[in-house]
Structure formats: structure tokens, C-alpha cells
TIBATOR-427160 format. One record per atom (N, C-alpha, C, O, CB): x, y, z. Coordinates in steps of 0.05 Angstrom, whole numbers, plus 5000, padded with zeros to 4 digits. Glycine has a CB too. Layout:
<gudos>
XYZ
...
</gudos>
This chain:
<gudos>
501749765000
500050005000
501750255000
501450434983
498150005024
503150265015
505050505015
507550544991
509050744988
506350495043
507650294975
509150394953
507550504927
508450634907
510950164944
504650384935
501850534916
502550844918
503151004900
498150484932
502350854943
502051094947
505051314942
505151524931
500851074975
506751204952
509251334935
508451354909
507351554900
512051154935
508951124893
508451104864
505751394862
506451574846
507150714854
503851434871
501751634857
503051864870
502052064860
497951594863
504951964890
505852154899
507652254879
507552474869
506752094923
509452054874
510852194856
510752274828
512152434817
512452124858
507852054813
506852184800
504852494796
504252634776
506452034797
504252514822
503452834820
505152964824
504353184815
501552944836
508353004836
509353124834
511053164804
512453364802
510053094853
510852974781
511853024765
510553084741
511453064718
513152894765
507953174747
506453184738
506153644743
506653844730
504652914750
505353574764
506253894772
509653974767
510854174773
505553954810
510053884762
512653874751
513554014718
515054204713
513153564750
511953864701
511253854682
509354134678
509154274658
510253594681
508554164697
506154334691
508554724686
508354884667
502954284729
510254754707
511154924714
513654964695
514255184687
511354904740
515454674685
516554754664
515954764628
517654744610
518254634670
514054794627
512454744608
511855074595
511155054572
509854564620
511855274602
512055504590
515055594582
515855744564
510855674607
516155454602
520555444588
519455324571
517855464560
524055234605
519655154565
521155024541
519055054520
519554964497
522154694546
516655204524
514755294502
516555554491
516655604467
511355384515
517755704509
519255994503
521155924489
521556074469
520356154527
523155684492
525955664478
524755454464
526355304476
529055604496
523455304450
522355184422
520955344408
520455254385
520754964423
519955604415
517955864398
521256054393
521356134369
514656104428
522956114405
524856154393
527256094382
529456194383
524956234398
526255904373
528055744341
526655634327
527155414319
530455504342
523755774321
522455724301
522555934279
524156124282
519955684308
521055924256
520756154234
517856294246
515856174255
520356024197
518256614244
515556754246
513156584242
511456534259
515456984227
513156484214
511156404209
509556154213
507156084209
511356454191
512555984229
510955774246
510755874272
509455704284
512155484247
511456064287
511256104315
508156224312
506956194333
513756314329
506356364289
503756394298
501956144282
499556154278
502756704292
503655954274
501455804252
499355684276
499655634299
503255514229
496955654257
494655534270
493555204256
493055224232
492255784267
493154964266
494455064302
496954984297
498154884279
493254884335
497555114332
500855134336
501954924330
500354744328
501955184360
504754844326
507154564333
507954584354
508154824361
509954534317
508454434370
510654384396
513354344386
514754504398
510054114416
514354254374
517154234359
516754404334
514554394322
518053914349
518854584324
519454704300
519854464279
520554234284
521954894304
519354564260
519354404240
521454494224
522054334205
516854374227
523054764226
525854834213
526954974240
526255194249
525755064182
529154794252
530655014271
531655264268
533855224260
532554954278
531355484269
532655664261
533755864285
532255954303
531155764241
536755924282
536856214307
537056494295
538656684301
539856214328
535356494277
534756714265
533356974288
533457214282
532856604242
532356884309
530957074318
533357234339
533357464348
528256944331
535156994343
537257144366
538757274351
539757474360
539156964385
539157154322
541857354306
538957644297
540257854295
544157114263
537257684294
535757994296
536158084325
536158324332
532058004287
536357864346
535058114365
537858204375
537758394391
532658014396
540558114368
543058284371
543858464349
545958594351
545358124376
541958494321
542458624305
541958854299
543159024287
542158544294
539158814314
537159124321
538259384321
536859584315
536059144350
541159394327
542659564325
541159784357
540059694377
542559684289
541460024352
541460204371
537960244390
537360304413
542560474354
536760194373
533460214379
532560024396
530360044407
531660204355
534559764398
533559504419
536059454430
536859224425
532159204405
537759604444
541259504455
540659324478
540959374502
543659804470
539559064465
539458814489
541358864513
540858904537
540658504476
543858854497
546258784518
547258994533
549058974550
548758674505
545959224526
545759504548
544259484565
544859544588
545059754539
541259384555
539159294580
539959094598
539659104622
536359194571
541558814582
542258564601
544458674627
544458574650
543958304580
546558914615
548259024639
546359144656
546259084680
550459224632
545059294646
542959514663
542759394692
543659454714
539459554649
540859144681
539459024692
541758824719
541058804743
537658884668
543958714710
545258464728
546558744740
548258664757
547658134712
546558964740
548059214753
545859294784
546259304808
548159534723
543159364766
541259394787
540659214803
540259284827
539159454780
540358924798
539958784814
541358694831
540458634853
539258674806
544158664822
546758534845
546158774867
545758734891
550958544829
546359114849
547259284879
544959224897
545159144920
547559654876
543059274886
540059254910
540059104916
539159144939
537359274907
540458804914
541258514929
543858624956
543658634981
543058224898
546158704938
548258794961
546958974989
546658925012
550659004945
546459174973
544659294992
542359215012
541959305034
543759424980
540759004999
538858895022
540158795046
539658845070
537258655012
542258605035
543558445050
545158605070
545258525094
545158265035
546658875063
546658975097
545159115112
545459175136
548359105104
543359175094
541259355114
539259185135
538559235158
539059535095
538658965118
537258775131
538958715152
538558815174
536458545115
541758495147
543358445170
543858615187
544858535208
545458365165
543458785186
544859005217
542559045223
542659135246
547059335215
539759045214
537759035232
536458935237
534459005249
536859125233
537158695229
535858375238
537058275267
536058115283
536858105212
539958435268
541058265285
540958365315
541458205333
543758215275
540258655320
540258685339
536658565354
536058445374
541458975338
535558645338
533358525331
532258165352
530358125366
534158495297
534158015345
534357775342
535657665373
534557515389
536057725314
538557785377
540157815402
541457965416
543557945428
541257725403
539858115413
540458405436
537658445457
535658335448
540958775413
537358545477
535158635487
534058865498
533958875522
534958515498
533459005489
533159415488
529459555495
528059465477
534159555441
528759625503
526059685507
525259775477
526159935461
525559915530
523259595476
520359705451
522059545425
521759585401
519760185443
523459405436
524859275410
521759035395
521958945372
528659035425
520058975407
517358735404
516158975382
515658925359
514758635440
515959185392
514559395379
515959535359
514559645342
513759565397
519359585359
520059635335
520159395311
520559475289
522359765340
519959105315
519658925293
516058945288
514958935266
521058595302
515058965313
511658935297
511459175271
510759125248
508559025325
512259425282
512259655265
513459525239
511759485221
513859915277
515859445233
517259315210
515559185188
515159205164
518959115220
514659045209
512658855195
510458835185
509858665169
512158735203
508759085199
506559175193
506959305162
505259275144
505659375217
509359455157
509359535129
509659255100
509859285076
512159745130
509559085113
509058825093
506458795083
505558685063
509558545107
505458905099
502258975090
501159265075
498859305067
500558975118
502959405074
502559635048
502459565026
504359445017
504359825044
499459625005
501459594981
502759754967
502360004964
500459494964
505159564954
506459694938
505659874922
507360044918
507359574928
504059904913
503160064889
502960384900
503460584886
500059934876
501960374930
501960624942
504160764943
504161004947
501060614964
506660624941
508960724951
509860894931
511361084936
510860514960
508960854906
510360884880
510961144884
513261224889
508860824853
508161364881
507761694876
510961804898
512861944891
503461844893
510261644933
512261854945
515461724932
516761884919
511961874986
516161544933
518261424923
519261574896
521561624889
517461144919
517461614886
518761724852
519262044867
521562124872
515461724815
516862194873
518062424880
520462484902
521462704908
515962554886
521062254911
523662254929
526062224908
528062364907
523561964953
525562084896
527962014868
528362304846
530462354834
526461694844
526462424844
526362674831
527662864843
529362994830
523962754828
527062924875
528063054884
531662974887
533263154891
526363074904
532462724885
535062674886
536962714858
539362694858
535062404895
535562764839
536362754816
537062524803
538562514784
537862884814
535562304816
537061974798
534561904788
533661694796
538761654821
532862054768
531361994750
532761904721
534162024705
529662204749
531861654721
532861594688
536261504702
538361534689
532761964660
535961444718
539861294723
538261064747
536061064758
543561634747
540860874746
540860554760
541260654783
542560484795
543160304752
540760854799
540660944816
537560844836
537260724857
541161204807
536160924820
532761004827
531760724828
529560674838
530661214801
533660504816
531960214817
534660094832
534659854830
530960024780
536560174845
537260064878
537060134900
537659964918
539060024883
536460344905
536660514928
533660404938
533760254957
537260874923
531560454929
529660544941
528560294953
527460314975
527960704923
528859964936
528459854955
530359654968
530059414968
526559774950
532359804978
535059704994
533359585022
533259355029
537760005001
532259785034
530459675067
529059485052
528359525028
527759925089
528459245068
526859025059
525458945087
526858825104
528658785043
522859005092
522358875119
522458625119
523158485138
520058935130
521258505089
522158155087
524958115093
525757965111
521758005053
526558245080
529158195096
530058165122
531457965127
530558355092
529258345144
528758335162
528258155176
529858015189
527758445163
525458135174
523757905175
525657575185
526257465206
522357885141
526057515151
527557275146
530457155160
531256935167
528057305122
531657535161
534057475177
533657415211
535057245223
535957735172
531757545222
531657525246
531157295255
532457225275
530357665254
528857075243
528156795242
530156655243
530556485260
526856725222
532056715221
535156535221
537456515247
538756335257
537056685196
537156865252
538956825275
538256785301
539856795320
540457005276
535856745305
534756735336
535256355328
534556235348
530456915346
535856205312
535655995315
538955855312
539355615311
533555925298
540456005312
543555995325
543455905347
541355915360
545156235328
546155785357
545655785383
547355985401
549556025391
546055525392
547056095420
547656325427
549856235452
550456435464
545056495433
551056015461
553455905469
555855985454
558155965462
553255635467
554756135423
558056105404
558056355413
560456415420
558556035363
556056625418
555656825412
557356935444
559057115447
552456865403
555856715467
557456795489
560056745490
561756915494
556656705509
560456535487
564356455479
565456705465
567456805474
564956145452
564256805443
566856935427
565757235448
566757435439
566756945379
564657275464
564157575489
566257445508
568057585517
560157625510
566157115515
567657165532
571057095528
572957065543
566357035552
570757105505
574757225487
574857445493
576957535501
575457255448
572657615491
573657845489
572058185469
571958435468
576457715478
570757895455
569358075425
566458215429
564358105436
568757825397
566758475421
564258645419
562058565403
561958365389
564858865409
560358725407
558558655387
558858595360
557858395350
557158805387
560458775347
559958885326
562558545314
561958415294
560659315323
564258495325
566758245317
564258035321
564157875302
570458195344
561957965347
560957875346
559257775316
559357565304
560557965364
557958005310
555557995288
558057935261
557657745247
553158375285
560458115256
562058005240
563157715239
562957585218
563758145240
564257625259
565957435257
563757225269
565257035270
568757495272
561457135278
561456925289
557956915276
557256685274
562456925322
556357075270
553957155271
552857105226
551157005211
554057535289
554857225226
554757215190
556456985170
555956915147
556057505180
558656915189
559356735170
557656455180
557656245167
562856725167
556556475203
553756195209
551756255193
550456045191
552056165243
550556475176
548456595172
549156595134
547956745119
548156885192
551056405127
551556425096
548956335081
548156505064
554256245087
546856025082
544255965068
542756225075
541756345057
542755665078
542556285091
540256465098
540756785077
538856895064
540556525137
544056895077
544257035069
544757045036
545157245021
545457105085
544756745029
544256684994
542156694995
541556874980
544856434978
539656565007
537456525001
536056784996
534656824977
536456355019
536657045021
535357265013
537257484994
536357714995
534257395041
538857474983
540257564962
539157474933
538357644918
543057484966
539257184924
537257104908
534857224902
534057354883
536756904914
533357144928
530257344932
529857564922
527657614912
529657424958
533157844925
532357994922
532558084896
530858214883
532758094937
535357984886
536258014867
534457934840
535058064820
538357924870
531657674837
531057654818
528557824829
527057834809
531257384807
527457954847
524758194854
526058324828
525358294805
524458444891
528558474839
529558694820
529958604790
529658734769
532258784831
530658354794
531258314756
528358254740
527958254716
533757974749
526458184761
523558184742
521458354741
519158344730
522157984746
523258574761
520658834765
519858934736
521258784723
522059154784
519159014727
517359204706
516059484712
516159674696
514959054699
514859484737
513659704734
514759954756
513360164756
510759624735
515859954766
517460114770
520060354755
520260604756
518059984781
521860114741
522560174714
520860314701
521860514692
522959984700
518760284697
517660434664
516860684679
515860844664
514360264642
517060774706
516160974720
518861144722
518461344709
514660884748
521261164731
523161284726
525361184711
527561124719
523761354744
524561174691
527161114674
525961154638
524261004629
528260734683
526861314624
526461464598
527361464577
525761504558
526661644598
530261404571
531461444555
532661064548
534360954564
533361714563
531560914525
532360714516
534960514521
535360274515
532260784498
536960764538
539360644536
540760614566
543060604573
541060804516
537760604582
537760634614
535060404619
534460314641
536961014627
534060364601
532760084607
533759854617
535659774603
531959994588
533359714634
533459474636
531159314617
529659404600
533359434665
531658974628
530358754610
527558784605
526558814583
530658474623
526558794623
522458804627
522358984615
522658934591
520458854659
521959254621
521759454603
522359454575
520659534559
522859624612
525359354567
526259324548
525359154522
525359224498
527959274558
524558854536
523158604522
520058834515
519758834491
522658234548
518358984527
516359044528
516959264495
515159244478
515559154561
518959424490
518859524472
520359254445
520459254420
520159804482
520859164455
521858964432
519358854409
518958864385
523058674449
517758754436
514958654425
513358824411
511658734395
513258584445
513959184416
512659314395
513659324374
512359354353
511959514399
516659304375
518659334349
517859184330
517259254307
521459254352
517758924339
516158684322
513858534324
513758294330
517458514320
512058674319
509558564337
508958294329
507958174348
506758724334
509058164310
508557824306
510757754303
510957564287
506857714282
512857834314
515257654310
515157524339
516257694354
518357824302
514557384348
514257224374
517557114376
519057214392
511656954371
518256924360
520456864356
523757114373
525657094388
519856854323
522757284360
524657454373
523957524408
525357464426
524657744354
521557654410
519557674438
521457394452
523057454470
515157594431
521157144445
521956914467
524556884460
525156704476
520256604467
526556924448
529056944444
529957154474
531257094495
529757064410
528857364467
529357554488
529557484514
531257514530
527657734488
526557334515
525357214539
527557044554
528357054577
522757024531
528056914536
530256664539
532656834554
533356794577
531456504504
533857034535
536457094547
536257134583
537857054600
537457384531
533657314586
533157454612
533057254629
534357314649
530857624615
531957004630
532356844637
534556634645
534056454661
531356834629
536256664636
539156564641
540756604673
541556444690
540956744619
540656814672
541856814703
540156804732
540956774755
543357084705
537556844722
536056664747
535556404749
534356304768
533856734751
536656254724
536155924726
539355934742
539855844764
535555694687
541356074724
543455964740
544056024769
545455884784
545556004729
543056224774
543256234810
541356114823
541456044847
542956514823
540156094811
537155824820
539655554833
540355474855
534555644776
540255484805
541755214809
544355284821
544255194844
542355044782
546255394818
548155454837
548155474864
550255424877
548855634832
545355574878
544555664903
542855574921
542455634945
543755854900
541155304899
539555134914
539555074935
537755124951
539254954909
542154944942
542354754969
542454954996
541454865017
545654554968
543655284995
543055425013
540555575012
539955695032
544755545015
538755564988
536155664989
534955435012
533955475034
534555674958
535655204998
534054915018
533954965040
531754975052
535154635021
536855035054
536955045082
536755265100
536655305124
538854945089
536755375081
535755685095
533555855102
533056055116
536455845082
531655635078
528355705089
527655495106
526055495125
525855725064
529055315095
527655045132
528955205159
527455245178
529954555134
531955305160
532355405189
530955705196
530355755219
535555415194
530655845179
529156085182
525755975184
523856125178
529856295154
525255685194
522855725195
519255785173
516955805179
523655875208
520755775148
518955905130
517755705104
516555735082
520556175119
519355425127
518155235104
515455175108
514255215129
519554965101
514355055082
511854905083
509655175073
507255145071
511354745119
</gudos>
């Protein structure tokens, strides 16, 4: 009975499986087809002439589609605002977590409570904060603003209250402050946790869209989303090119996906946030 039941377990899981990679590989078989089979009716699942015709146009485009200006744009904005989450969050996750200060219950509820704004409200003061800074239309305006992450927060504090705090007294009673503390004994224990929310943040930023199209103007300050979005008008039935694009943008979140798994794994089971 219970190998029944394995056996139908793991057929639903590969089944949902199936289900989730199934728009990949619809995207990279629609681009290495010809235009005119990527809208034929009805569709093919396999091309019937391979072609990489759509990747040699969409680097050809010349100045009006500079992919590989948007692809820097973009791994530029996202690494810094990932960098950035990761210390703003850590230095205020941690006191947070193991220190003990009055109204500290009440400065994380407050934190937290802004997880419940929506975003969309934030936009109007955020942009006129960026206006007023002058980093309209620069990679400025898409790292800075969301460097604070209360999810960051959040996530980090979960991680380190589940340390054990024997290492934390040992290296006080060497000798070490806080601050050698949270450096030396607090962060390099805290490495899954601190891939896992770097990942997190870094692909928010690499798949945002609409932010981008709110400060940022000039073609050659685009990132990808925005970017792919004018592609698609460039060529409106060229689909072929549209999922070529698609494809590229996609590249470095599969590979930090897979590169990073095993500390994503363990970093949302010890932070508590599995299931």
C-alpha cells in the first residue's frame, strides 16, 4: 500500500512538475522557430525548421533595441539592491534577534506591519523622492529605494534567533564586541540564509517591470522587462524574437537558481518559513 502510494505521489509531483516547466521550454522551442510557424494555426510543439534567426535579429537591432545594454542595466541593478538588502537587513535583523533594548517587540511589529502596504501606494512618494534626488532615468532609482526590505528583516531575524547563542557567548567571553560578534561569528553561520535572501532579492529586482517604466526614459537606461516590452512593439508578430529575448533574461536566474539551491533549501527550513 504504501509503495501505491509513493508511486501516485510521485506521480503528481511530476506531473506538477511538468506543469511549471512547460512554459520554458514552450519559450525556447517558439524561439528557434520561423515567424511564420511561431503563429501558425494550430500551433507545433517542435519547430519543424530550427532556426536562430530570431537571436541573430535581436542582437542586430542595432541601437533602437541595445539588448546587451539592458542585460548590463539590469545584472548592475539587481546585484547592487541585492548587496544592499543584505546589509541593511543584517544589521537590523541582528540586533533585533540578540540583543535586548525596550520596545524592540514593537520596533519589529512596526517593520512588519509595512509588509502589509501595498506596493503600488508607495510608488507616487518614492518617485517624487527620486526626483528630488536627481537619479531619474539612472540605475540609481531602481537600487536605492528598495534596499530596506522588511522581508529581509523578517527572514533574517528567524535565522538568527535559531543559532545557538553558546558560540555568541564564547566569542564575548574572548573578548569580542558586538559588532566582531555579528562579523565574525553571527554572519559567516548565517551564509544559506544570506544566499537565500540575496537570490530573493536580486531576481524581485531583475523581474520588476513596473517601477522601471516609472523612472527611467531614455532607451539606453532600460533594463530587461521594460526593454523586452518595447521589443514586442518593434516586432509585433515576430514572437520568435519576443521569446529569444525572453530566453536570454532568463539565464541568470536559472543559474543562480541552480548554483544556490542547496542554501536556498536550508535556509528557508532553518529560518522557519518552510511548508
Amino acid at each position: 500500500m504504501s509503495r501505491v502510494r509513493g508511486i501516485a505521489w510521485y506521480t503528481v509531483l511530476l506531473g506538477l512538475s511538468l506543469i511549471f516547466i512547460a512554459p520554458l521550454v514552450w519559450m525556447l522551442l517558439t524561439s528557434i522557430k520561423t515567424p511564420g510557424e511561431a503563429t501558425q494555426v494550430p500551433p507545433t510543439l517542435f519547430p519543424q525548421k530550427i532556426t536562430t534567426e530570431a537571436y541573430g535579429t535581436l542582437f542586430e537591432a542595432g541601437s533602437q533595441t541595445p539588448v546587451l545594454r539592458w542585460f548590463l542595466n539590469s545584472l548592475l541593478a539587481a546585484t547592487g539592491q541585492a548587496v544592499l538588502v543584505l546589509i541593511v537587513a543584517s544589521m537590523a535583523a541582528y540586533p533585533l534577534a540578540r540583543m535586548q533594548f525596550r520596545g524592540k517587540n514593537l520596533l519589529f511589529g512596526m517593520i512588519l506591519a509595512t509588509l502589509f502596504v501595498p506596493i503600488f501606494t508607495l510608488i507616487i512618494p518614492n518617485f517624487l523622492i527620486i526626483d528630488r534626488l536627481g537619479w531619474l532615468d539612472t540605475l540609481w532609482a531602481l537600487i536605492v529605494p528598495g534596499a530596506a526590505s522588511a522581508f529581509g528583516v523578517f527572514f533574517l531575524r528567524q535565522f538568527f534567533e535559531s543559532l545557538p547563542r553558546e558560540l555568541e557567548e564564547a566569542a564575548v567571553l574572548e573578548g569580542a564586541n558586538s559588532w566582531q560578534v555579528f562579523t565574525k561569528v553571527i554572519l559567516p553561520l548565517s551564509k544559506p540564509a544570506l544566499a537565500t535572501l540575496g537570490l530573493i532579492s536580486f531576481l524581485t529586482n531583475w523581474n520588476d517591470f513596473i517601477w522601471p517604466i516609472y523612472v527611467l526614459f531614455s532607451p539606453t537606461s532600460f533594463t530587461l522587462p521594460p526593454g523586452l516590452g518595447i521589443l514586442q512593439g518593434a516586432y509585433t508578430i515576430n514572437y520568435p524574437v519576443v521569446m529569444a529575448g525572453a530566453a536570454i533574461a532568463s539565464i541568470p536566474a536559472l543559474l543562480l537558481f541552480v548554483l544556490a539551491q542547496r542554501y536556498i533549501i536550508e535556509g528557508v527550513s532553518r529560518s522557519g518559513l518552510k511548508g
